[in-house]
N, C-alpha and C positions, 0 to 999 in steps of 0.2 A: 342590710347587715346591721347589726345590732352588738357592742361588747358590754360588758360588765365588767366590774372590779369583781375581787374577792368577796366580800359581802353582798355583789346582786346589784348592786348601783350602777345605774348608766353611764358609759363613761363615753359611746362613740355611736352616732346616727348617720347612716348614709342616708340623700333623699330618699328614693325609696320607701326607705323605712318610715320617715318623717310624713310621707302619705298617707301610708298606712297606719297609723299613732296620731296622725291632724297636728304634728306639733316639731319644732325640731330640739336641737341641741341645748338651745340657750335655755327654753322653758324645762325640758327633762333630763338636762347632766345634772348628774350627782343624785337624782332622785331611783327608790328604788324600781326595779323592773316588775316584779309582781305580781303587785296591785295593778299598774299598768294593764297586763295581762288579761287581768278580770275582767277590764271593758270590753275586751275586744272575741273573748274566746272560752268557749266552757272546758277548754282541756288546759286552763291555766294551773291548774295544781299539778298536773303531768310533766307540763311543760317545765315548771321552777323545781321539779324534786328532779327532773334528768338535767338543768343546772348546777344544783347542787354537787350529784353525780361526776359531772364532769367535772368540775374545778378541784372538788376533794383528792379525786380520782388520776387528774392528770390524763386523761385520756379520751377519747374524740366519740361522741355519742351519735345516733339520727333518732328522733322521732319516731316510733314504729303508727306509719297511716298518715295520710294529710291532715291537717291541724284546719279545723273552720273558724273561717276567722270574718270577724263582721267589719269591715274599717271603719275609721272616722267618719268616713261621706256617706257611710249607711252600705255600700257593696259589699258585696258577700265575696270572700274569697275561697278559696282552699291551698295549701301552702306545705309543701315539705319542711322538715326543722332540720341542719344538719349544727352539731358542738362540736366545738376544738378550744380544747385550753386556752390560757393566753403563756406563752414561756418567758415568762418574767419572773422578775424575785418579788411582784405586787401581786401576780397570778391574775386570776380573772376567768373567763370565758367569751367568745364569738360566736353569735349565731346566727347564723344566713339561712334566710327565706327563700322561699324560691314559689312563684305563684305558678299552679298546675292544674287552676280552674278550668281553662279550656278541656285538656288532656281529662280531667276527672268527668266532666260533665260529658265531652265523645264516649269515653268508656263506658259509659250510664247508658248512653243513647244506642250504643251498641247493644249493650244486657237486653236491655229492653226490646230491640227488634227483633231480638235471637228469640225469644221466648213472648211477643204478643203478637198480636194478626194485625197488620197493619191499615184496613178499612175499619175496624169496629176498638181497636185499643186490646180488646179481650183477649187474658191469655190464651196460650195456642196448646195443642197435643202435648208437645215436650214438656211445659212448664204443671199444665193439667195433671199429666199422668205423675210428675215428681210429687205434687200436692197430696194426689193421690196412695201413693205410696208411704209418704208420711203421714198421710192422717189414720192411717192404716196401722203403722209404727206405733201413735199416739193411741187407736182404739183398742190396742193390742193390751196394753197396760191399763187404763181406764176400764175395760170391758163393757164399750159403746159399741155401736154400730155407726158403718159409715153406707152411705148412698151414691148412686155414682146414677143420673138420665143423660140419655143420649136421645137428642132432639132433632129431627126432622120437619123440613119443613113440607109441608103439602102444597100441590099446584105451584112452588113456584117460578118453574121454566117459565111457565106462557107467560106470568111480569117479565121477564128479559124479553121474551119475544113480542107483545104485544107494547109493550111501556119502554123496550130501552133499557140496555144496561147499567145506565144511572141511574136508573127508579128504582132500578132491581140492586143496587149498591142500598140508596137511600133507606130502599126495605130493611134490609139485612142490619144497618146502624137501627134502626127504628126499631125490628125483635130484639136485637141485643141491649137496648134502653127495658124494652117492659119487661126481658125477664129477669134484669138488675133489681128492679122495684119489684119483683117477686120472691125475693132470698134478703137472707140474714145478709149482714155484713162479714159475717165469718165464714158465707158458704162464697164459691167461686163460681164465677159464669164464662164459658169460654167459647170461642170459635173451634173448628179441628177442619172447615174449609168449607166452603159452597156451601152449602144452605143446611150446614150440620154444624149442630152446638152441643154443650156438653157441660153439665152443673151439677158440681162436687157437693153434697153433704158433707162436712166432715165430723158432726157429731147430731146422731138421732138416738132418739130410743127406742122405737118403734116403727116396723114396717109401714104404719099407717102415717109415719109422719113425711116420709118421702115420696106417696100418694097423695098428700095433701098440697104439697108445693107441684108436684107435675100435675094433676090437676086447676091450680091456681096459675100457673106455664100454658097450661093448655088452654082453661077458658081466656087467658091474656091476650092470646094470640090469633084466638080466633074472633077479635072485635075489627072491625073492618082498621085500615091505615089511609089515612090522608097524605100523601106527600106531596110538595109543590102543586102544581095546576092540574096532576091526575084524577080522577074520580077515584072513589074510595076503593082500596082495594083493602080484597077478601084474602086470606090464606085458613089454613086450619098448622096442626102439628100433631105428627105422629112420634110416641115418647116410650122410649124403654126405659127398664130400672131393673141395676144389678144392688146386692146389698152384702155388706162386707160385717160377718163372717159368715151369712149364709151361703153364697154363690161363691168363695173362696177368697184368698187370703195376697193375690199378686195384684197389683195394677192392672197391666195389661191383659191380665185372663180377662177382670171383671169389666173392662173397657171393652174387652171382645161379648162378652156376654149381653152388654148394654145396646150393645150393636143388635146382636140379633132379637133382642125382646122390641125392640124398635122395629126390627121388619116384620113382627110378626104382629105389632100393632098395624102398620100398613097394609098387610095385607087381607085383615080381618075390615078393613073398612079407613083406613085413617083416620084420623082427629081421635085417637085413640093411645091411653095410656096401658103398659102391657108389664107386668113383671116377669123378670127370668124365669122359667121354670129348670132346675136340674134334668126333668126328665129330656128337656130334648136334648142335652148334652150327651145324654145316655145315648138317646137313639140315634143321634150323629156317629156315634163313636164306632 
């Protein structure tokens, strides 16, 4: 808890407070609040105009979002603001903290599992296909094209059955690392489950240029893996490719599409990159 006079000046520190500030009463009554401020937090000008606000105002403010706040000791917090006047004929303001680091950092950790795969970190379907959708949105207006492979892996049961389903974890971290180091930092690489991954373009200019990365996907993946005390193991990857606004304009159709251009590289031979054709959508139909 923290008050102020009418002009912003400190009039009252709880410990607490005094933790977080490294200092108590004696060294910061009567100085202003702030500057103070500035040390500790980049939403200090938000913080001192909804001071302002209140004391002018007479009336009891909160913070809109947690306030990051770096303390004296160097910890990083994050902090509710709530104001209430002061009712006197000096006026003033009260502002009570309230630390909700804990509580902000679980709900993060939540976000986060809802929408990554938890072996490989990589986003998952749900988060994929949202990206998807919006880069969609985005190439709608720009008039780009977007990319959407859907990755298979080849042979890789017999790694579980002959090495173990920890080799066969270790694998799957292992693809998910080289085809990171195969894309931009603006395209996305995801899991969608079992030995199926899925990487978003969201800006090309040309069909050839989403050939070029599942290519470079593919020769990645077909160099043998080392892991722990196994012998080298081989896989290959069989890869489709839907393309947005050729193959059409939804998420989920072009996710369905990507699917099938991938089994139809599988079954022409694996280790094989396949674009959508429309016609078999025709002949399906």
């Amino acid at each position: 808890v923290v008050s102020v006079d009418r002009g912003g000046n400190i009039l009252f520190i709880n410990p607490v407070a005094e933790a977080l500030l490294g200092a108590g009463l004696a060294e910061l009554g009567g100085q202003p609040l702030a500057p103070l401020l500035m040390r500790f937090t980049a939403d200090a000008g938000q913080l001192e105009a909804l001071i302002q606000r209140c004391i002018a105002s007479g009336r009891q403010f909160q913070l809109a979002g947690p306030l990051a706040w770096a303390g004296a000791g160097g910890a990083r917090h994050m902090l509710t603001v709530t104001l209430a006047p002061i009712d006197s004929d000096e006026g003033g303001a009260v502002l009570a903290f309230h630390d909700v680091t804990e509580s902000v950092a679980s709900t993060q950790r939540l976000r986060h599992e809802a929408t990554h795969d938890p072996l490989t970190g990589l986003p998952n379907r749900s988060l994929l296909l949202d990206r998807l959708q919006r880069a969609i949105a985005r190439s709608t207006r720009a008039g780009s094209m977007v990319a959407v492979l859907f990755i298979d892996l080849d042979r890789f049961k017999p790694v579980n059955d002959t090495h173990g389903h920890h080799v066969g974890d270790l694998l799957l971290q292992a693809v998910a690392r080289r085809m990171q180091d195969c894309v931009r930092e603006s395209d996305s690489v995801g899991r969608i489950g079992g030995d199926e991954f899925f990487i978003l373009l969201p800006v090309i200019e040309h069909t050839a240029d989403a050939l070029t990365v599942a290519e470079k996907v593919r020769d990645a993946l077909s160099r043998p893996f080392t892991l722990e005390d196994t012998q080298a193991i081989g896989i290959s990857s069989s890869i489709g490719i839907t393309l947005y606004p050729d193959h059409g304009d939804d998420a989920r159709l072009l996710y369905r599409y990507a699917d099938q251009a991938m089994y139809r590289a599988k079954a022409q031979g694996r280790n094989q990159v396949q674009v959508f054709d429309t016609a078999w959508a025709s002949a399906s139909a």
